[in-house]
Every structure is written in C-alpha cells, then in structure tokens.
BASE-823159 format. One line per field, with one value per atom (N, C-alpha, C, O): x, y, z; atom name; residue in one letter; residue number from 0. Coordinates in pm, 1 decimal. Each point is the difference from the previous one (the first is absolute). Example, Ala and Ser with C-alpha at 12.3 -4.5 7.8 and 13.67 -1.06 7.14 Angstrom:
<sites>
x <- [1319.0,-89.0,90.0,103.6,-138.6,82.0,-77.0,50.9] .
y <- [-569.0,119.0,120.0,-1.9,106.9,119.0,109.0,110.8] .
z <- [780.0,0.0,0.0,66.5,-138.5,6.0,73.0,16.9] .
atom <- [N,CA,C,O,N,CA,C,O] .
type <- [a,a,a,a,s,s,s,s] .
seq <- [0,0,0,0,1,1,1,1] .
</sites>
This chain:
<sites>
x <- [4599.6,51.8,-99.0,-117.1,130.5,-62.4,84.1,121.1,-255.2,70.1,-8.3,-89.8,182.6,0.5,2.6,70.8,-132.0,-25.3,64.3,29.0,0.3,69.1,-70.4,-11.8,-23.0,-81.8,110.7,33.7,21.3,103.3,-73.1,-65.3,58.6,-88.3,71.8,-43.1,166.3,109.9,139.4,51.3,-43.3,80.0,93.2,-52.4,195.7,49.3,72.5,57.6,-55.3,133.8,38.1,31.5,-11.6,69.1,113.2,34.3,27.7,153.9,70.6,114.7,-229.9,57.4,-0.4,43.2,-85.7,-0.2,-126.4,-9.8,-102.3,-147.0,-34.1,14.1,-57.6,-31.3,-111.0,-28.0,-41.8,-132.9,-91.8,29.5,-134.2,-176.7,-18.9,-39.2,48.7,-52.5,-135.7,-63.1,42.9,-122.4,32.7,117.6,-192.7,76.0,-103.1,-18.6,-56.7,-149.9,89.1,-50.7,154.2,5.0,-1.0,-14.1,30.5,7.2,-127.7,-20.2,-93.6,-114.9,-31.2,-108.3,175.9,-53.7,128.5,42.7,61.1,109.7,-108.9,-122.6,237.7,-83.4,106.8,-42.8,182.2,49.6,163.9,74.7,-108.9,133.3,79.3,-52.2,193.9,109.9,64.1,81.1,-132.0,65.9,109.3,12.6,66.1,35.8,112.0,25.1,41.4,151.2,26.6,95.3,-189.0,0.0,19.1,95.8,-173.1,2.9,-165.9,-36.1,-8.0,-181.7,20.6,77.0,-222.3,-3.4,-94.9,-15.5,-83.2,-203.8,-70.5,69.0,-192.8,-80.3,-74.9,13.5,-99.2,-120.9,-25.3,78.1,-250.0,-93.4,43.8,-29.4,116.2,14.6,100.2,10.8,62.2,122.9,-79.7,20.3,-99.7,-79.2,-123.5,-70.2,61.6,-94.9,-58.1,-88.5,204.5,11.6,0.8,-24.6,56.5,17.2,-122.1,42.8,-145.6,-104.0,-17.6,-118.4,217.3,52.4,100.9,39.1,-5.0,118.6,-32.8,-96.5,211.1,-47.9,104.6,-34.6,133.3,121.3,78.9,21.3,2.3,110.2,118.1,-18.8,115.1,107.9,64.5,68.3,-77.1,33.4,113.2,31.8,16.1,124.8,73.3,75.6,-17.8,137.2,18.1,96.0,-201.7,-22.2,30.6,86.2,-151.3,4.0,-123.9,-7.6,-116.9,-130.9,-57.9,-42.6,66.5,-85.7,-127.4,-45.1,-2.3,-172.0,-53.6,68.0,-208.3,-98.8,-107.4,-43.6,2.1,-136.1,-86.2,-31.0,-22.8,-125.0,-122.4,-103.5,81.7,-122.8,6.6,-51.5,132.8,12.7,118.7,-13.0,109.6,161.9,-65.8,-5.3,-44.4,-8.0,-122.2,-5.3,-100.3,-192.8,-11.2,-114.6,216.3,-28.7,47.1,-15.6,89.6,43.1,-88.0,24.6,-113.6,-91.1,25.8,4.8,34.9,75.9,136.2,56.3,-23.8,151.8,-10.6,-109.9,221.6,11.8,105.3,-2.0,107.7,155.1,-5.9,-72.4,148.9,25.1,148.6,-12.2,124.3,93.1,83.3,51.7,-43.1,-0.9,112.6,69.2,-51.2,155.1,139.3,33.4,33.9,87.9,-21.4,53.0,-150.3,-26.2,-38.2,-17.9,-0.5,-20.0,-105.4,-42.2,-49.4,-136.1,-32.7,7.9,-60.5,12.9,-143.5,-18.6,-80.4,-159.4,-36.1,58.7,-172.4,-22.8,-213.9,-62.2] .
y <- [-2723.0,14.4,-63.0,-2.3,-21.5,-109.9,32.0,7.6,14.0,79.4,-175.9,-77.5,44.6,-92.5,14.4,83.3,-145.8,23.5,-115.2,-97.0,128.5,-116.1,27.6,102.8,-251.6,9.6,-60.2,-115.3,176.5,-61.3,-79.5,53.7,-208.3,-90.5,-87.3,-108.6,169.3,-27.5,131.4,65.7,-89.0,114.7,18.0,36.9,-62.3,-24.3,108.7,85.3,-80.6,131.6,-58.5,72.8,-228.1,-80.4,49.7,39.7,-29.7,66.0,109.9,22.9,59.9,138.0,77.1,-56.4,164.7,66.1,42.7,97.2,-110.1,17.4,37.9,-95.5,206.1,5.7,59.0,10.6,32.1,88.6,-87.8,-89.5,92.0,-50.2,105.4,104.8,-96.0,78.2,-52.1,-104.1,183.2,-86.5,-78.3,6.2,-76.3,-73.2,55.8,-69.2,191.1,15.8,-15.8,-77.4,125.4,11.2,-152.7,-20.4,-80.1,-170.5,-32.9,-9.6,-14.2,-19.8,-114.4,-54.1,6.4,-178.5,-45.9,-65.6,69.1,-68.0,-122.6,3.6,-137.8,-96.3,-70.6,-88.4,114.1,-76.9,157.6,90.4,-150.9,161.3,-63.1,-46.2,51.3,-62.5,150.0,77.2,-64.9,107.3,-93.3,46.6,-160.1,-66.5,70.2,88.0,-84.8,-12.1,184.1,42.4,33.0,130.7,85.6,-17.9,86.3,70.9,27.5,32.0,-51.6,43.5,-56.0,-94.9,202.4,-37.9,-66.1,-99.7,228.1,-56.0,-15.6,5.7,-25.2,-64.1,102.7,51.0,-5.5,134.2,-51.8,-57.3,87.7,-2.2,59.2,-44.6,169.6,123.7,-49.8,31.3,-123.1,-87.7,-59.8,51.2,-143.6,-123.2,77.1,-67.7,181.4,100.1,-73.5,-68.1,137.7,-51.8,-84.0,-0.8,-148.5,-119.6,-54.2,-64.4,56.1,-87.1,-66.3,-26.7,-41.4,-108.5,-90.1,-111.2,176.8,-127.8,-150.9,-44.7,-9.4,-146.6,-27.4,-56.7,96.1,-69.2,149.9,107.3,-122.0,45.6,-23.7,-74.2,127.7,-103.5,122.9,71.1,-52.6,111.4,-60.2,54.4,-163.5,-32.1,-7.5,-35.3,60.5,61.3,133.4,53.0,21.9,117.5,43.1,-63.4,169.6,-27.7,70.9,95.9,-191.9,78.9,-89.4,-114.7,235.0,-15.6,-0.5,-50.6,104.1,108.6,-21.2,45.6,-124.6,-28.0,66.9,-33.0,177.4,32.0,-80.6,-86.7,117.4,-144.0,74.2,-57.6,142.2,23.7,-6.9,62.4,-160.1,-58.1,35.1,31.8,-43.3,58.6,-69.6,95.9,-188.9,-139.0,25.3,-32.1,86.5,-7.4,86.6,26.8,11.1,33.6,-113.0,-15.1,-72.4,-116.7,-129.3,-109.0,146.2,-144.1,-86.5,-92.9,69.4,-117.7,-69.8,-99.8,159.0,-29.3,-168.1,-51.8,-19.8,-165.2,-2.6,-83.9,168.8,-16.1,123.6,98.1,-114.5,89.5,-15.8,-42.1,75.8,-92.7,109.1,101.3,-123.5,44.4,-2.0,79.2,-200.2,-43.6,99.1,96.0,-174.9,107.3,118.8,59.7,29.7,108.6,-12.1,-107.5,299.5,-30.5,-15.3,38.3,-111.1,27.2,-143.3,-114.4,185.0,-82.6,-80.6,-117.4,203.8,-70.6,53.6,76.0,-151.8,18.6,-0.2,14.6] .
z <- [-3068.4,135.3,96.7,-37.9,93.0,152.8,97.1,20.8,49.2,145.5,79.5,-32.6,121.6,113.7,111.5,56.6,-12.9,187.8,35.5,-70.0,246.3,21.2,182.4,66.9,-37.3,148.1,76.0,-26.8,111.4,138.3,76.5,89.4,-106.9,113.4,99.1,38.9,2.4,98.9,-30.9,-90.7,229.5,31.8,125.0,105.0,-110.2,85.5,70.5,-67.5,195.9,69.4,88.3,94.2,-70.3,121.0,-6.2,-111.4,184.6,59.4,-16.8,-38.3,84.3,8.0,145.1,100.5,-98.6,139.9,-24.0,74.9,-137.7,80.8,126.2,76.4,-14.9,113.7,52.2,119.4,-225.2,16.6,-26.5,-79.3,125.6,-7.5,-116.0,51.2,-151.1,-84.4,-107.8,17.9,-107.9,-75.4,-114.5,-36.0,-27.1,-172.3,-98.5,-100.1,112.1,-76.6,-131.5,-81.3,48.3,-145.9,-63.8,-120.5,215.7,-72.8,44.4,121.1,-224.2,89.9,-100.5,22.4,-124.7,-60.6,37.1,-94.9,211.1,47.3,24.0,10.3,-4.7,55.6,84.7,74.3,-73.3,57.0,83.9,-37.5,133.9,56.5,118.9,101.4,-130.1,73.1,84.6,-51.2,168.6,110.4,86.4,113.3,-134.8,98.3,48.8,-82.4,160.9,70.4,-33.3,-65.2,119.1,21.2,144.6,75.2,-57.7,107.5,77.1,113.3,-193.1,79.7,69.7,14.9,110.7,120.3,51.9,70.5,-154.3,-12.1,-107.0,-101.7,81.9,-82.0,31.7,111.2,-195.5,4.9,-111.9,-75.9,57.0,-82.9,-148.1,-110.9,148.9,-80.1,-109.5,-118.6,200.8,-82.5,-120.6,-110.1,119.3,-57.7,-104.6,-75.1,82.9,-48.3,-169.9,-51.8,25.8,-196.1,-40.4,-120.6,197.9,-4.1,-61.1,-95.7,97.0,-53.5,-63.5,-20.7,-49.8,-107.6,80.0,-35.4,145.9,13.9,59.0,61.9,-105.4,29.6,133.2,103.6,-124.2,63.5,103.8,-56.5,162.7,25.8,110.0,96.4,-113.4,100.8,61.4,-73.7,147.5,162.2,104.0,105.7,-151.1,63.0,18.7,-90.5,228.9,44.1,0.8,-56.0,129.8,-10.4,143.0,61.0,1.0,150.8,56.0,76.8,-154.7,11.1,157.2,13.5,96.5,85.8,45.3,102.8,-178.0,10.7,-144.8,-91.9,57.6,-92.7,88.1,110.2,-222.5,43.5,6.4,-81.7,203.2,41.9,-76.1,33.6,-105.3,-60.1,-155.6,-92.8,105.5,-165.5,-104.5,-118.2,179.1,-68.0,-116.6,-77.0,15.8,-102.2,-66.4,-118.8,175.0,-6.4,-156.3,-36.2,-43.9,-162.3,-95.9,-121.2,233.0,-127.6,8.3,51.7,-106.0,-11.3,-30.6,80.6,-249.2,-55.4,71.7,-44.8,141.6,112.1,-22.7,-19.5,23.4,-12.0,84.2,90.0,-101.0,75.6,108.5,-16.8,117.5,64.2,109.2,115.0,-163.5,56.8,117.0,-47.1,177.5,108.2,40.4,63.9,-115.9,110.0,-1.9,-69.4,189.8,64.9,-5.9,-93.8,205.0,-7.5,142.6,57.4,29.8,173.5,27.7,109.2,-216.2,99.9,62.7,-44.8,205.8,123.2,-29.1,31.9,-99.1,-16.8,-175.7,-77.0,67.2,-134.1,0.9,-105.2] .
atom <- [N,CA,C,O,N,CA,C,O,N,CA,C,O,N,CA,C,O,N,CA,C,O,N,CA,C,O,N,CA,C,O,N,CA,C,O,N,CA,C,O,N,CA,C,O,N,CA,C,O,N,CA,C,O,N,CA,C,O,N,CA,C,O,N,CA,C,O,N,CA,C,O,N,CA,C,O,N,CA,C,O,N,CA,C,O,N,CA,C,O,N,CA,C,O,N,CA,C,O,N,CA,C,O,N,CA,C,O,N,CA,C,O,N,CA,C,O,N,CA,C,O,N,CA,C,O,N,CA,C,O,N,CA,C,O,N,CA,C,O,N,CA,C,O,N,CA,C,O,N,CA,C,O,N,CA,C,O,N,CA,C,O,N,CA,C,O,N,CA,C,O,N,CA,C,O,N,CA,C,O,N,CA,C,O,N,CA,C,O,N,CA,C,O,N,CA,C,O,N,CA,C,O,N,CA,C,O,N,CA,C,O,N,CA,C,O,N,CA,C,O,N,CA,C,O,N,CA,C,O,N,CA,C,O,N,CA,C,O,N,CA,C,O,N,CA,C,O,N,CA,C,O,N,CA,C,O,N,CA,C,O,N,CA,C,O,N,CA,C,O,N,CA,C,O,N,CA,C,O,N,CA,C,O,N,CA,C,O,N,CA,C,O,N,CA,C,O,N,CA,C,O,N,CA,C,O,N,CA,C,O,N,CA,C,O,N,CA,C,O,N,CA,C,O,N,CA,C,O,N,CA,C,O,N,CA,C,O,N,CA,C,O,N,CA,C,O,N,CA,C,O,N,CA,C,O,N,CA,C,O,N,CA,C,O,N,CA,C,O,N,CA,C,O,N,CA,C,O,N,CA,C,O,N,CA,C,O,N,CA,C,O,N,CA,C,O,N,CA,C,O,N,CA,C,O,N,CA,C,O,N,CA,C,O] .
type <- [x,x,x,x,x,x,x,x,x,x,x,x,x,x,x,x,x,x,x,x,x,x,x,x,x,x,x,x,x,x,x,x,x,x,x,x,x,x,x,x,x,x,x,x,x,x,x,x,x,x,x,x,x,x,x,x,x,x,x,x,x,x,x,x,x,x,x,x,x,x,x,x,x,x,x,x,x,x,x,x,x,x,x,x,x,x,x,x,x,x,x,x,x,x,x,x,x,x,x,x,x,x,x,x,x,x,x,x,x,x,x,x,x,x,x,x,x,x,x,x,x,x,x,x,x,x,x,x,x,x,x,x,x,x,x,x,x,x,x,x,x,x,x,x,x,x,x,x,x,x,x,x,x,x,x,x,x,x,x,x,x,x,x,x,x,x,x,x,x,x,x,x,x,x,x,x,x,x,x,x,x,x,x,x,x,x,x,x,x,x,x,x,x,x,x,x,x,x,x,x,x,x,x,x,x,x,x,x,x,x,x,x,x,x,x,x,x,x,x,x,x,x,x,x,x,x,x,x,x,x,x,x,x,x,x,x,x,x,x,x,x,x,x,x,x,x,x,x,x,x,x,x,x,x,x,x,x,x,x,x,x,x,x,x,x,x,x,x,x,x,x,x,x,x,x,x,x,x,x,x,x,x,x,x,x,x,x,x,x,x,x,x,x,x,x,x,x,x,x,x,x,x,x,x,x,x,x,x,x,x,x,x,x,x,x,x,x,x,x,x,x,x,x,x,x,x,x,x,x,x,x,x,x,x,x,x,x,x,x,x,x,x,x,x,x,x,x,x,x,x,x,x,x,x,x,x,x,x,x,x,x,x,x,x,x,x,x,x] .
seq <- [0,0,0,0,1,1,1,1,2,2,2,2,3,3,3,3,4,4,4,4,5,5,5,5,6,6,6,6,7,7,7,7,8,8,8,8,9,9,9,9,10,10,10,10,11,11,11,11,12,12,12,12,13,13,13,13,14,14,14,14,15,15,15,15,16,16,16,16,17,17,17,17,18,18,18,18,19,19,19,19,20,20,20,20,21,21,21,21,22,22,22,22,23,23,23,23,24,24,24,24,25,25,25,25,26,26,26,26,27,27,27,27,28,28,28,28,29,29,29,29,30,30,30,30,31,31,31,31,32,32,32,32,33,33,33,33,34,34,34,34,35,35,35,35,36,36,36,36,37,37,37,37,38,38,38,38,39,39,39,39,40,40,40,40,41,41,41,41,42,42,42,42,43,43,43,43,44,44,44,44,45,45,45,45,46,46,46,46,47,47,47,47,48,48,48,48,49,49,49,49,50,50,50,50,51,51,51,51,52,52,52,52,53,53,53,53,54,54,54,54,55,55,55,55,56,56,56,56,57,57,57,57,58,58,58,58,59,59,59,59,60,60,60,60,61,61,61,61,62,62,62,62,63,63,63,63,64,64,64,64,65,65,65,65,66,66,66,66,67,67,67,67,68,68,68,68,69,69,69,69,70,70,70,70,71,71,71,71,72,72,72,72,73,73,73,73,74,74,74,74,75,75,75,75,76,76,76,76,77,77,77,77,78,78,78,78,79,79,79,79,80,80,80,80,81,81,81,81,82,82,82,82,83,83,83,83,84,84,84,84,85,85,85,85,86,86,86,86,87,87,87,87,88,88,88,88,89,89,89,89,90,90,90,90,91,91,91,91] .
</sites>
C-alpha cells in the first residue's frame, strides 16, 4: 500500500459570488489563484495571509474598491502577476 499525496498548485473560483475578504491559510503551496468575475470589495493583508507560495493571481472583474495600503500583498513575495482590471479602484 502507498499512501499518495497530491499538492493543489492552482486553484480556481472565477465566477461565483465571492464576497468576503476572507483568509486562504489552508492553501499555503497555492501558486497560482483565479478570484476573477466575483464580488470582493477589498484587499486586506488577512486575505493574502497563507499565500506564500503564490505566483499568480487574477482579481478581475470584481468590484474591489479599497487595497489595504499597509500591504493587502506584503506576504506574497514571489508575486509575478497581479491582475486588477475592471474593478472600482480610483488609485492604486
């Protein structure tokens, strides 16, 4: 018997009704996460928590007005993508 593991390194929930800033601690070797065409509003630190593996993520078409300015993003180091578009925010 052989036990198998299996690591989730993308993970999608584009098009649903998302609407909470909530956390992702339980995906913490995610590397790639599709939130597009949801409902969020803001970006908090608290969101991005578990993240520390990710590479990629796409937040668009959301209707995120408000990115904590004290680092909604500042746990994802490895970050390469960060995709914004169509969403209300007036500054960045």
């Amino acid at each position: 018997f052989y036990a198998i593991t299996t690591t989730i390194f993308s993970h999608r929930f584009a098009n649903n009704t998302i609407s909470f800033s909530g956390t992702f601690d339980h995906f913490n070797q995610i590397e790639t996460l599709q939130l597009a065409h949801n409902n969020i509003k803001n970006m908090s630190s608290l969101m991005t928590h578990g993240l520390k593996t990710l590479k990629d993520i796409d937040l668009s078409d959301n209707n995120i007005d408000k990115i904590e300015p004290e680092g909604a993003f500042s746990y994802l180091k490895g970050l390469r993508l960060l995709n914004l578009e169509e969403n209300s925010l007036e500054q960045v």
